[in-house]
Biopython code that builds the backbone (N, CA, C, O; Angstrom):
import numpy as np
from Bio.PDB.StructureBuilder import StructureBuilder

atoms = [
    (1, "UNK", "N", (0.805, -1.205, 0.000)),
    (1, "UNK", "CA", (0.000, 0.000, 0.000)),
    (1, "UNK", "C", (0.849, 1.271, 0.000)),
    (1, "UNK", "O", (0.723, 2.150, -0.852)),
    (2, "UNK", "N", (1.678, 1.309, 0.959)),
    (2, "UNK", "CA", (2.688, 2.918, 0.735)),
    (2, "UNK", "C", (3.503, 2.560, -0.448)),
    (2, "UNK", "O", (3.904, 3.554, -1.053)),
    (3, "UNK", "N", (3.806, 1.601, -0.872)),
    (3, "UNK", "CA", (4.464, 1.905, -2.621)),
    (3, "UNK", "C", (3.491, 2.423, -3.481)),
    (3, "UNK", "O", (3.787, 3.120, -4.452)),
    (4, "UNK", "N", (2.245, 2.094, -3.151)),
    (4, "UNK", "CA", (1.301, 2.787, -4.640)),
    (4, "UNK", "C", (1.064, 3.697, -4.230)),
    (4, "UNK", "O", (0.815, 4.535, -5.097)),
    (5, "UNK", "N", (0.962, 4.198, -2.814)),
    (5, "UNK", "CA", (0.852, 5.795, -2.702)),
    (5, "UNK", "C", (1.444, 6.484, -2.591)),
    (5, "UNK", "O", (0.856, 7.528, -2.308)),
    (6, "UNK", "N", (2.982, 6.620, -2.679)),
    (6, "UNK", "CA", (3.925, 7.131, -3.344)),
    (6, "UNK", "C", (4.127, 7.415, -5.141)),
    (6, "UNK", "O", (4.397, 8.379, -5.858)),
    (7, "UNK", "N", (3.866, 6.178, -5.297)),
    (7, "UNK", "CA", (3.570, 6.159, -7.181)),
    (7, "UNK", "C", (2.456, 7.241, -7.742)),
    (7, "UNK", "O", (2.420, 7.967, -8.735)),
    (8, "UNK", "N", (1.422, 6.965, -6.455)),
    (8, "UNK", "CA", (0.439, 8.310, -7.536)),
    (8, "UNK", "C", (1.284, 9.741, -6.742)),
    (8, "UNK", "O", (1.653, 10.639, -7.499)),
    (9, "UNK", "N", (1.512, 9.864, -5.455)),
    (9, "UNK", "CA", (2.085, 11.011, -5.683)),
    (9, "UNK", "C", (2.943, 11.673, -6.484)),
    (9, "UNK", "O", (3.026, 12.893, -6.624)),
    (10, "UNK", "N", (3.790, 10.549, -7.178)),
    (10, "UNK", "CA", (4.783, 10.987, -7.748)),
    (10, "UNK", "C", (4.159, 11.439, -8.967)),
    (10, "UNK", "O", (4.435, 12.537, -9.448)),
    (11, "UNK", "N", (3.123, 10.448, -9.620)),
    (11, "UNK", "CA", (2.488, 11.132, -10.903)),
    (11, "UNK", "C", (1.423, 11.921, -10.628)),
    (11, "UNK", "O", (0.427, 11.674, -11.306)),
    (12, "UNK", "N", (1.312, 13.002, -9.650)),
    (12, "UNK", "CA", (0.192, 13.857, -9.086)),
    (12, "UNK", "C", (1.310, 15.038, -9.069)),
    (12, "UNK", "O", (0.967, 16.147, -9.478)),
    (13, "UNK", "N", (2.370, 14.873, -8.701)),
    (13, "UNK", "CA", (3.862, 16.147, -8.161)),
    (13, "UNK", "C", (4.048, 16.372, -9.863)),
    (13, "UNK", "O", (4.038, 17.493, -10.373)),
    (14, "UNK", "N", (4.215, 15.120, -10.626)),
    (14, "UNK", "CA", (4.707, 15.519, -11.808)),
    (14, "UNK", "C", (4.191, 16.258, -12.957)),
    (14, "UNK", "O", (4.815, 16.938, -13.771)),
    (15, "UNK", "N", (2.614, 15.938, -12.861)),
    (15, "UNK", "CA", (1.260, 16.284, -13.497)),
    (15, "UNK", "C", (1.347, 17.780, -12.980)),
    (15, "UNK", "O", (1.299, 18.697, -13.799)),
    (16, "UNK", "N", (1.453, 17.985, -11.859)),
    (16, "UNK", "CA", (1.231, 19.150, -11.343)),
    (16, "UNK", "C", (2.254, 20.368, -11.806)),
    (16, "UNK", "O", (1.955, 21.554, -11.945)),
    (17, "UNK", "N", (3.646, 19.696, -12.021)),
    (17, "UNK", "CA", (4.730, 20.605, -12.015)),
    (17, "UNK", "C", (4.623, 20.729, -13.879)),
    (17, "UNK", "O", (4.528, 21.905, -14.231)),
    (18, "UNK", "N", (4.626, 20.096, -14.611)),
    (18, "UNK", "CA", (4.247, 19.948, -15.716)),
    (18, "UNK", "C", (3.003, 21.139, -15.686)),
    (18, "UNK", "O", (3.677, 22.160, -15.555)),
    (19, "UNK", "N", (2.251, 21.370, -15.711)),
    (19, "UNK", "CA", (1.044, 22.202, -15.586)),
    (19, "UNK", "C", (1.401, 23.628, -15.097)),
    (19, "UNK", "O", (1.159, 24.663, -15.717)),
    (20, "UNK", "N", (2.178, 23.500, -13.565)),
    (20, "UNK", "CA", (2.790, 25.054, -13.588)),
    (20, "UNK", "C", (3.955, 25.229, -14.094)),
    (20, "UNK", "O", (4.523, 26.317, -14.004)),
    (21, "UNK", "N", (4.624, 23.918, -14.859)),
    (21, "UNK", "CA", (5.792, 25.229, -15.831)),
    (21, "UNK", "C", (5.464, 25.696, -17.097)),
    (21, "UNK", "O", (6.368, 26.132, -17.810)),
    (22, "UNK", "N", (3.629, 25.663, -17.727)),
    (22, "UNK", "CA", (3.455, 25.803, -18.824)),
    (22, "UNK", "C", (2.593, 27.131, -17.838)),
    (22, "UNK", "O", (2.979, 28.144, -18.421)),
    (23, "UNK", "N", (2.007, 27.426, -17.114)),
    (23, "UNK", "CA", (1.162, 28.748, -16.413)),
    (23, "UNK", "C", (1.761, 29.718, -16.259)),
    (23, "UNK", "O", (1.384, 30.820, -16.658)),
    (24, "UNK", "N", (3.339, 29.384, -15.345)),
    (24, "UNK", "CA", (3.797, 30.474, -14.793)),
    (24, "UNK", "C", (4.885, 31.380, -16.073)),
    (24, "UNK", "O", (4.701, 32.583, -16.260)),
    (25, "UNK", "N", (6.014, 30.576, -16.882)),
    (25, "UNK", "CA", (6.133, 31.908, -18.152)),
    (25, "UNK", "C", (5.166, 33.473, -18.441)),
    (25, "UNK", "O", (5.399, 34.673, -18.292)),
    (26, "UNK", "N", (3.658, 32.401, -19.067)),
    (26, "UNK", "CA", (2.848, 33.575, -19.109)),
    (26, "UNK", "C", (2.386, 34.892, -18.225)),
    (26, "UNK", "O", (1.891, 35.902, -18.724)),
    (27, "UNK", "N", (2.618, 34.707, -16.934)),
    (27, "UNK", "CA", (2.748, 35.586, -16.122)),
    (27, "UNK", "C", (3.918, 36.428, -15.810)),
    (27, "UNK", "O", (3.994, 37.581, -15.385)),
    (28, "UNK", "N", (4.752, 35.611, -16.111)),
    (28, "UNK", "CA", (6.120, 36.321, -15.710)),
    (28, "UNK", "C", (6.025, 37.697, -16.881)),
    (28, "UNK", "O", (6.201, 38.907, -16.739)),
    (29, "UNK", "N", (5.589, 36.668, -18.293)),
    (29, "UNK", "CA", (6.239, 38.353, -19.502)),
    (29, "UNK", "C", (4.808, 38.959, -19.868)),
    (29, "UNK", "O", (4.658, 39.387, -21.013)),
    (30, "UNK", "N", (4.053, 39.003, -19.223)),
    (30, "UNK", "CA", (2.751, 40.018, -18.770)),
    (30, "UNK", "C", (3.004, 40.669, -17.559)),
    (30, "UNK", "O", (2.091, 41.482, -17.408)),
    (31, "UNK", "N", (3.886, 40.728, -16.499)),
    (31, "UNK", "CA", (4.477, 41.672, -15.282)),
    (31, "UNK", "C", (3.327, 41.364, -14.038)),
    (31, "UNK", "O", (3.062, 42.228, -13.203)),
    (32, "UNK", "N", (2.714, 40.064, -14.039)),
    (32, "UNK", "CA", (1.777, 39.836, -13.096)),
    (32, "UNK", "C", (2.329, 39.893, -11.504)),
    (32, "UNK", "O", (1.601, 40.261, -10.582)),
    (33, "UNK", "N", (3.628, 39.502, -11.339)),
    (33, "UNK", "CA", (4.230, 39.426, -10.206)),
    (33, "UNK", "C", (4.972, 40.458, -10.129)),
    (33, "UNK", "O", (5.621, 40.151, -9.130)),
    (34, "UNK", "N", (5.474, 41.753, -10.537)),
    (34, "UNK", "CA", (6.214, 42.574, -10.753)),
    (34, "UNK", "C", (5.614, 43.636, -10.231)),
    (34, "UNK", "O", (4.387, 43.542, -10.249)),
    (35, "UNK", "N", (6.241, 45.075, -9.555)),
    (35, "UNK", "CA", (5.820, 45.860, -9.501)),
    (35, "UNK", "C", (5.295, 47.176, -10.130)),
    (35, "UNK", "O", (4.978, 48.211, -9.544)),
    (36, "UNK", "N", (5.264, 46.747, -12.193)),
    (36, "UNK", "CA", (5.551, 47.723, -12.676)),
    (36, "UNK", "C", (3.613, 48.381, -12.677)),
    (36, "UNK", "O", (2.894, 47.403, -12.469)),
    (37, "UNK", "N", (3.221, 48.987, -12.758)),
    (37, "UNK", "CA", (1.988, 49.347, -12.637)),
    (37, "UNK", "C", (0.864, 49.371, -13.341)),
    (37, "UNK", "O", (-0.274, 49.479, -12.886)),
    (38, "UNK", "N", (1.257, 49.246, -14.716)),
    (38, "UNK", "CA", (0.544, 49.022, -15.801)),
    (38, "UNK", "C", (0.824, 47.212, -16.334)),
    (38, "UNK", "O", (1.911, 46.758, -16.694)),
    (39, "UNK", "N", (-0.442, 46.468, -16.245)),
    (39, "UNK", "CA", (0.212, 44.839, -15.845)),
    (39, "UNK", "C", (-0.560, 44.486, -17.621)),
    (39, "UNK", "O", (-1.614, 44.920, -18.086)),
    (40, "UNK", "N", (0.379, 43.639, -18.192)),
    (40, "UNK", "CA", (-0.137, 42.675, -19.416)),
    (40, "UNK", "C", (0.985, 42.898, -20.573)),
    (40, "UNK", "O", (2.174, 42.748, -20.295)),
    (41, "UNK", "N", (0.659, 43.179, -21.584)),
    (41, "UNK", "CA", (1.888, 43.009, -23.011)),
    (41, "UNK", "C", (0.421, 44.117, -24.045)),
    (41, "UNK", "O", (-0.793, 44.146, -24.249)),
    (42, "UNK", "N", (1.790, 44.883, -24.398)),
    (42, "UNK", "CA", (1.180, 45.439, -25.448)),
    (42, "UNK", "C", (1.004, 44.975, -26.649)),
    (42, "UNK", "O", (1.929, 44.443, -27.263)),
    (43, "UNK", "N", (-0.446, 45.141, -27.245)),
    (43, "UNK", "CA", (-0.767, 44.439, -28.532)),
    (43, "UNK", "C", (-1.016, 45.697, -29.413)),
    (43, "UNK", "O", (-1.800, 46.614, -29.169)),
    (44, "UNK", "N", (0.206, 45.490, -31.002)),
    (44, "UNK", "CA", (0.097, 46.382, -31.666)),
    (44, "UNK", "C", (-0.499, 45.677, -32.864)),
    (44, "UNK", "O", (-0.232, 44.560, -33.306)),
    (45, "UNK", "N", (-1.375, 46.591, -33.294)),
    (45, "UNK", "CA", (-2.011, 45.946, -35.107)),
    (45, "UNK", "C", (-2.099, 47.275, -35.548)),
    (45, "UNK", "O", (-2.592, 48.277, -35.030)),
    (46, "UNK", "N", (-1.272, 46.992, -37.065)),
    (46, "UNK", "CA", (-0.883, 47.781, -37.845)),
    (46, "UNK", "C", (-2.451, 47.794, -38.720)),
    (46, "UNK", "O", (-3.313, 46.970, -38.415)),
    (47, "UNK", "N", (-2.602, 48.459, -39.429)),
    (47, "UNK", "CA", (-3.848, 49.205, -40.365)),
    (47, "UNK", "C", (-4.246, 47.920, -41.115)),
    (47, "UNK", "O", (-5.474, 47.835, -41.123)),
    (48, "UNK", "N", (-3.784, 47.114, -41.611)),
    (48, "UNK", "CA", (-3.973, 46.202, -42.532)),
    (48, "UNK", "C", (-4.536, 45.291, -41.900)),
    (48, "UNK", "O", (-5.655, 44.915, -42.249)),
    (49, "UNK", "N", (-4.008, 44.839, -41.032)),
    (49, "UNK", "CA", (-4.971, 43.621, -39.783)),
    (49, "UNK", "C", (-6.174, 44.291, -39.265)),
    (49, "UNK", "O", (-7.117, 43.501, -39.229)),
    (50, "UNK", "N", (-6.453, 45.398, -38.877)),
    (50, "UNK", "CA", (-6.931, 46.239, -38.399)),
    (50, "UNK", "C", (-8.494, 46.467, -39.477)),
    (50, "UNK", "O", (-9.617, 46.360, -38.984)),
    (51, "UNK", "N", (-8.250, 46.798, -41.025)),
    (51, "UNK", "CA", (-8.837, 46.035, -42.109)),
    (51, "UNK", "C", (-9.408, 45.005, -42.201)),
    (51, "UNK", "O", (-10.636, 44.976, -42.290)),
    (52, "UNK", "N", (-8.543, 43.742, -42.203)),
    (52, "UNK", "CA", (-8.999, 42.481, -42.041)),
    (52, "UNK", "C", (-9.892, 41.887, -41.102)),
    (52, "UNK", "O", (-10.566, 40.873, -41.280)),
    (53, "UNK", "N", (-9.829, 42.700, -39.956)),
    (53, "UNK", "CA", (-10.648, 41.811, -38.862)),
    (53, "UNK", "C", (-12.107, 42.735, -39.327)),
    (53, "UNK", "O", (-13.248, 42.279, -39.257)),
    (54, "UNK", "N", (-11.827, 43.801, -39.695)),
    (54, "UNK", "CA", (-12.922, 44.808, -39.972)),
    (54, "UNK", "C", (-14.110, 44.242, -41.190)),
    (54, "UNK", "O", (-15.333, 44.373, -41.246)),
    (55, "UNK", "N", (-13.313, 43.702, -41.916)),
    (55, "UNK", "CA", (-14.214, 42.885, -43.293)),
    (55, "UNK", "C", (-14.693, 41.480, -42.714)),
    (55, "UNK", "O", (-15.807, 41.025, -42.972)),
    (56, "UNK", "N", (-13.493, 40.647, -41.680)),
    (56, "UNK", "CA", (-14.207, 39.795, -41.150)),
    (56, "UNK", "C", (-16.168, 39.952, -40.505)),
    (56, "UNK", "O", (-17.254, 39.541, -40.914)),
    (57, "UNK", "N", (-15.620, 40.877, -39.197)),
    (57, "UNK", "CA", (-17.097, 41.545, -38.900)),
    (57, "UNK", "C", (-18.387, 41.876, -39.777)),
    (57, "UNK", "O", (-19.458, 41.845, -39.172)),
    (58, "UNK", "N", (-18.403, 42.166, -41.029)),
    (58, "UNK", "CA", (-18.948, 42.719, -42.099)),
    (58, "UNK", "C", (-19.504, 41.285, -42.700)),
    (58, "UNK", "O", (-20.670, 40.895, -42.655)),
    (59, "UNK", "N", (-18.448, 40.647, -43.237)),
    (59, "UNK", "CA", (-18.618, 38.916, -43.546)),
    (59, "UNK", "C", (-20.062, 38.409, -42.274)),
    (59, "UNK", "O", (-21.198, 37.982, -42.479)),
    (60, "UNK", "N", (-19.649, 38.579, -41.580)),
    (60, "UNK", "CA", (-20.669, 37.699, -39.976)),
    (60, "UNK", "C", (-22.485, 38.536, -40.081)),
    (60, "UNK", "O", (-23.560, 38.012, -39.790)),
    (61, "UNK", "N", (-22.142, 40.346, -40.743)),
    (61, "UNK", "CA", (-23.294, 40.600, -40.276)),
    (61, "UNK", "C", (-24.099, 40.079, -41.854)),
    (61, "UNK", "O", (-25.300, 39.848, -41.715)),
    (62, "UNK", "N", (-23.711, 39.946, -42.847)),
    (62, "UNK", "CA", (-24.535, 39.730, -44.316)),
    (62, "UNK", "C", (-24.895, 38.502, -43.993)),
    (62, "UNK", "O", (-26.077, 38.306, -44.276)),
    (63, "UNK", "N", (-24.313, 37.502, -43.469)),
    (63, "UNK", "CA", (-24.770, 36.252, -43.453)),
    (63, "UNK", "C", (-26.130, 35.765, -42.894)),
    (63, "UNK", "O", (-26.426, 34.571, -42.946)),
]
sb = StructureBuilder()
sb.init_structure("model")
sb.init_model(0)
sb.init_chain("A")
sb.init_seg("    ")
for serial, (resi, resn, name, xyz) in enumerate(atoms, 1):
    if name == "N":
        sb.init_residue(resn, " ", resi, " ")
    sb.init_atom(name, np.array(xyz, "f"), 0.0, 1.0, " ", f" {name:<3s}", serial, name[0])
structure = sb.get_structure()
């Protein structure tokens, strides 16, 4: 009995650590833990995307 409940801990620790090393990156380069004051990543779209999503919208309302 304490060998198999060691075994799932181990695949419960590993599952787990697996899971927060794919969470925590994303926080780090959005400034979630940081003190800078303005928190996330700037998103720039140039005129042409800006276009595109615009004709997308247009596409959705004719339909």
């Amino acid at each position: 009995m304490p060998k198999s409940f060691a075994a799932v801990l181990l695949i419960v620790a590993i599952f787990l650590g697996y899971l927060i090393g794919y969470s925590i990156p994303p926080f780090l380069h959005a400034g979630v833990f940081s003190s800078r004051e303005e928190k996330g990543v700037a998103v720039e779209i140039d005129e042409d995307m800006e276009k595109y999503y615009e004709q997308l919208y247009q596409q959705d309302e004719d339909e």
